[in-house]
N, C-alpha and C positions, 0 to 999 in steps of 0.2 A: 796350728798343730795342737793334738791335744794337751801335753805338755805346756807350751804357753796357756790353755783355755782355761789347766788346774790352777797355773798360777796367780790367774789372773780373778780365777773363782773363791781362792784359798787368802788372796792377801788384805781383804777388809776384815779379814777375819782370825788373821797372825797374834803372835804376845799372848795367846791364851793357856791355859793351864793344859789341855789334855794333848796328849801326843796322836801324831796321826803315823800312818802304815800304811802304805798301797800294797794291794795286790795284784801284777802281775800276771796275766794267763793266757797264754796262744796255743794253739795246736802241739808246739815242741818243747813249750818252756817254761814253767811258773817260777815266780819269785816274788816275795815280799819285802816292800823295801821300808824301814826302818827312820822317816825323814827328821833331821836333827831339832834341836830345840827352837830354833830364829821359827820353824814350823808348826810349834805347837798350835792351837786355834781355839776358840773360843767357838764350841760346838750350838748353830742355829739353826732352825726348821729352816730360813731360806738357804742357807748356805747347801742342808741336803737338799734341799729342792734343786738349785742351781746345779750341783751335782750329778744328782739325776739326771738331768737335762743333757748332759754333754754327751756327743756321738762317743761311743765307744766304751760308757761307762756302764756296764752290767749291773752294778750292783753297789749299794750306799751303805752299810752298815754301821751305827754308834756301839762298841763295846764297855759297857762299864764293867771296871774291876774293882 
């Protein structure tokens, strides 16, 4: 499932300082999910790369604020 593929792509890369956000988007329903701090991650070219890679993921964006 994707779901396990995120968490499974996201957790060598947990404990990190920047917060993550999914966004959510089908035909009927967007939303953006908010995921708590145990998620923040430590932002890596392979992690987006890995990212990229998964069925179903449109789009990878890093937002610096």
């Amino acid at each position: 499932s994707l779901i396990g593929e995120l968490r499974d792509a996201l957790t060598p890369y947990r404990d990190g300082p920047c917060p993550l956000q999914v966004a959510y988007i089908n035909g009927r329903a967007a939303a953006t999910l908010a995921l708590g701090d145990a998620w923040r991650i430590h932002p890596d070219d392979a992690l987006l790369a890995r990212l990229r890679g998964l069925e179903g993921i449109d789009r990878v964006d890093v937002v610096y604020a």
